[in-house]
Structures are given as structure tokens and as C-alpha cells.
C-alpha positions, -999 to +999 in steps of 0.1 A: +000+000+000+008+037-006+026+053+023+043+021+035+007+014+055+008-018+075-023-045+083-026-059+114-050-088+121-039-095+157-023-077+182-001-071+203+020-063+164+041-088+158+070-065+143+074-033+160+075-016+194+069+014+179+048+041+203+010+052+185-013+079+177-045+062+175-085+067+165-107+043+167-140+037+146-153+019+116-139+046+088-163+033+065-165+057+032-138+076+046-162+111+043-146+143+050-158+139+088-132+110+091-110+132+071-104+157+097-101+130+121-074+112+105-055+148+095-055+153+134-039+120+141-016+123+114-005+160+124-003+145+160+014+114+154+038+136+132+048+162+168+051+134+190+071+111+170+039+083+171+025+059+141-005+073+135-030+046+132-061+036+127-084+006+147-112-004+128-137-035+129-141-064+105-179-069+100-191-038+115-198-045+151-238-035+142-240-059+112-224-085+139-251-077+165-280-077+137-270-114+122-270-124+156-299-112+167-313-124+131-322-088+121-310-084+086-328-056+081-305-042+108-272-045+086-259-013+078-254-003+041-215-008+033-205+029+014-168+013+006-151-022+002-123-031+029-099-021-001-114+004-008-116+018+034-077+008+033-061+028+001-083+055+017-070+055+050-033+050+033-040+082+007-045+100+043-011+092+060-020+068+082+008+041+084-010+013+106-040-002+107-058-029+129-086-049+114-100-061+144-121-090+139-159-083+161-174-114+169-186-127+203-150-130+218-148-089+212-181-084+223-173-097+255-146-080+267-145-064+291-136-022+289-107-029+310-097-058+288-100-034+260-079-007+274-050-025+284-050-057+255-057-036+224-047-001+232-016-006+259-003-040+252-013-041+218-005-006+202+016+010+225-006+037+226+006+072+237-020+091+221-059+084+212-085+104+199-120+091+196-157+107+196-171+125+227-199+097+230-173+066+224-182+036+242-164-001+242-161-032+258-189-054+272-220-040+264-204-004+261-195-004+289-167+018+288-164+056+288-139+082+284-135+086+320-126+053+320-099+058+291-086+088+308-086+070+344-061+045+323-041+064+306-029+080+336-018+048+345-004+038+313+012+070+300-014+075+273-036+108+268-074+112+252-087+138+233-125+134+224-136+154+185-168+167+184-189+157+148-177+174+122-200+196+104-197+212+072-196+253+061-242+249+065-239+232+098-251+198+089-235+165+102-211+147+080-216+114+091-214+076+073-256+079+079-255+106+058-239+091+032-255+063+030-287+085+024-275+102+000-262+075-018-295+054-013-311+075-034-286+080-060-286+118-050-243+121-066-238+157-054-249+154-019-222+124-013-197+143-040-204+169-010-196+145+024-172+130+007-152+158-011-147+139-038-171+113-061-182+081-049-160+055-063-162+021-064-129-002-067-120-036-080-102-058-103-120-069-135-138-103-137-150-123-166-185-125-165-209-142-189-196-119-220-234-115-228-226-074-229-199-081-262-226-102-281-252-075-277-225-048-295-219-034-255-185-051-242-181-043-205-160-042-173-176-065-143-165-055-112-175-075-078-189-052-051-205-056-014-237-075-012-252-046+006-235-019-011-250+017-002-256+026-037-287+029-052-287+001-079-295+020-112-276+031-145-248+059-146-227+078-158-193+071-149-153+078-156-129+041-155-094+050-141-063+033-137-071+016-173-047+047-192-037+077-187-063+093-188-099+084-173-121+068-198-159+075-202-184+050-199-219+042-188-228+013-156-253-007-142-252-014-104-279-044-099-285-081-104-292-080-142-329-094-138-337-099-176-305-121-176-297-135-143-317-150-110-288-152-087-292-118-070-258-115-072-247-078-073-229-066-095-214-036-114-212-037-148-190-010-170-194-001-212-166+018-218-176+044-246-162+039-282-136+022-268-121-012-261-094-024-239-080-063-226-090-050-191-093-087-172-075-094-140-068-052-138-074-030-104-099+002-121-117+022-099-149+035-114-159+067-105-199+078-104-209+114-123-246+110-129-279+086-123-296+080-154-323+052-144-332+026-124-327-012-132-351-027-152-367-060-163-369-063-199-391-084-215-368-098-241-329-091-250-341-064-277-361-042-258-328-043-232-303-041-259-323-008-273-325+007-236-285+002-233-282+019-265-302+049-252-280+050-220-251+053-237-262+082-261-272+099-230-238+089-209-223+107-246-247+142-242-236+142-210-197+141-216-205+165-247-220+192-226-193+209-205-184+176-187-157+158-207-122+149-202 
């Protein structure tokens, strides 16, 4: 990864001693809220000599608590793939980062526990900044009195960060996002995010039913319950040449073709064609055109496609291109 970043599944690390700056939280989408958390660590780590790192969780401790409970209606939306979380946290400077695995073990520690296996024993901590209303441990049981009780102890200070807002005063939170992105509303997330929703991935072969219908595309694997609305868009490839490359999607389970349910995210690249198989792109969302559709036959879909991707063309023609 960029920035010499480093993965740990298990603590205490098994290859430094090094002292750390740490934040702790799920990260996922990486909006500009977590932005300004992880420029604070960074900057902080940078003073005091600390890694600045990052302690995340691996499912999200509310998806765990939801398949447990049988609940799937519970499971949050995911807004970014682990790779995707990752090159993110890398691209802002942090150098290590602890997937820590939340299943019933986890769960069941206690706050103490907590404090002194992850944060002391395990990361050397020196530094930590979470949210004013963290809680860990059994239960959540444990507060930031608690954490600043220990780090007396330990030789570790807390700072808490209030939510972040933006220039309007509105939250900038992952809850948000996945609102915005639920209903394919593009600016609002291009806003939390401060940049547009991508989604990464290496190209898959799929069933090359797109190249016999005259529309070739990219397949892409993403999360079962990803946060975007499945529809058609307009989108930009990169990482495919050197420059981005136009194109139109479709997020969805292809339901005039397929009855898996699998999601998927399908790319036409426009009047162009590239050996793209077994290649990390990430696709990058401009516009929602439609929803997903079931055609009644492969003509009436191959005609719709057509009309997406003269519209994906207007919309590069008009002020938006390259």
C-alpha cells in the first residue's frame, strides 16, 4: 500500500514496538468527517514522533449484532469495500491499521480488557483520539472517564472530537452518506465526501453477454449490501490509461438475464475497447440515469442500453468531458 501502511490482524504487532497515535472507529467511506479525524492524528502522530494509526472492525460490530440477533434488516449499508476503506486510510497518512475482527469474543470483553490488551499491550498507545460519546467493551461499557482514568496509568492521553460539520452546519456522518447515496442523489455524497463516490476492484469475466449484444463491459464484484442505489450511470474508468475513460454502468443483479441476485457492477466503456481482465480500475460515479429494469426480451434491453449510452455521450458532450 501507498505510504508504507501496514495491516494488522492481531495484536499485540508482531513487528514493532513502535509508540502510536490512534483513532478508533469503523472509517467506512472515509467522508470528510473522518478526514479531519485522520489529518489530526496524522498531524499529531507527526509532533510526537507516534505511528499514527487507525483501529477499525471487521464486519461492523452492528451488522455482527444484527446477524445475531437475526435482524438483517439491521445491517448497515456498506459505502466502501475493505480495499477500498484501506487505500483510503493510506492516501491519508495513516501508516498502521488494525482490522480487528468483532465477533462474540470482542463483544465480550470487558472495557478494561479493552484498554490494556488492544490499546496498551497491543499498540503501545501514547495518544488516542476518539468521539465524545465513544463507548467499548462489554455492552459499552466503557467511557472516556474510563480511558482517561487508564491512561494516567499507562502513559497514554485522550482527546475526544466533536462531529464534524460542514460550512451549513449539517452532520457529515457515514448515515448521511448512505442516504445520500440510497437514493442516488451524486452531489450530496460528491459533497460529504469531497470527492465522487468511487467504487474499486479488479475486472472479472462475466458471462460476455454485454460483447454479443455490440456493449463489451467491465464486471466488477462489489458488497452484497453496497450503499448505492442500484440503477444506470454515468461514470469515468481510471487506472485503465492515462487518462480516465468515459463510460456508462449498471449497479444491480441484471434481472432480464440473471436470477442469482448477485450484485454486480457492470461498465461499457464508450467507443472504446481495452484487454482490461485481471486489472485494479476504480470506477468513478458522475450521474444517475435510471433505475434497473426487467426487460421483456434481449431487444427491448439491448435498445434501452443503447439509449443509455447516447445519454452517458450528451452528458460528456456538454461541459463535462475529459
Amino acid at each position: 500500500m501507498k505510504n508504507n501502511l501496514t495491516i494488522y490482524r492481531n495484536l499485540p504487532r508482531f513487528d514493532t514496538q513502535r509508540p502510536s497515535a490512534v483513532t478508533i472507529g469503523n472509517f467506512d467511506g472515509v467522508h470528510r468527517g473522518h478526514q479531519s479525524i485522520l489529518q489530526r492524528v496524522h498531524d499529531e502522530a507527526t509532533l510526537r514522533g507516534l505511528a499514527p494509526t487507525v483501529m477499525t472492525f471487521e464486519p461492523h460490530p452492528r451488522a455482527y449484532f444484527a446477524q445475531r440477533g437475526q435482524r438483517p434488516e439491521l445491517i448497515p449499508t456498506q459505502i466502501s469495500s475493505l480495499r477500498g476503506k484501506i487505500e483510503a486510510l493510506a492516501r491519508h497518512r495513516i501508516s498502521q491499521v488494525v482490522l480487528e475482527r468483532f465477533d462474540q469474543c470482542l463483544a465480550d470483553m470487558s472495557p478494561e480488557a479493552f484498554i490494556e490488551d488492544l490499546l496498551v499491550n497491543g499498540l503501545a498507545t501514547r495518544w488516542l483520539l476518539v468521539g465524545e460519546d465513544f463507548r467499548y467493551g462489554h455492552k459499552r461499557g466503557g467511557d472516556i472517564d474510563l480511558l482517561r482514568e487508564y491512561g494516567q496509568r499507562f502513559g497514554f492521553e485522550v482527546e475526544t472530537i466533536a462531529d464534524v460539520a460542514d460550512d451549513m452546519g449539517r452532520r457529515i456522518s457515514s448515515s448521511e452518506l448512505r442516504v445520500a447515496l440510497a437514493v442516488g442523489n451524486l452531489e450530496l455524497a460528491h459533497h460529504l465526501l469531497g470527492h465522487r463516490y468511487c467504487i474499486s476492484g479488479h475486472v472479472i469475466h462475466g458471462q460476455k453477454l454485454g460483447r454479443t449484444l455490440g456493449f463489451p463491459t467491465l464486471n466488477l464484484r462489489v458488497p452484497q449490501r453496497c450503499a448505492l442505489r442500484s440503477g444506470i450511470y454515468v461514470v469515468r474508468a481510471h487506472g485503465l490509461g492515462p487518462q480516465p475513460l468515459p463510460g456508462v454502468a449498471s449497479l444491480g443483479v441484471r434481472p432480464t438475464v440473471h436470477d442469482s441476485g448477485r450484485l454486480m457492477l457492470e461498465t461499457h466503456l464508450l467507443d472504446c475497447q481495452i484487454e482490461a481482465y485481471g486489472k485494479l480500475t476504480r470506477i468513478e460515479f458522475l450521474d444517475f440515469l435510471r433505475d434497473e429494469e426487467k426487460f421483456p426480451d434481449l431487444l427491448t434491453m439491448t435498445a434501452a442500453i443503447n439509449t443509455d449510452a447516447q445519454r452517458a455521450r450528451d452528458y460528456f458532450a456538454a461541459s463535462h468531458g475529459l
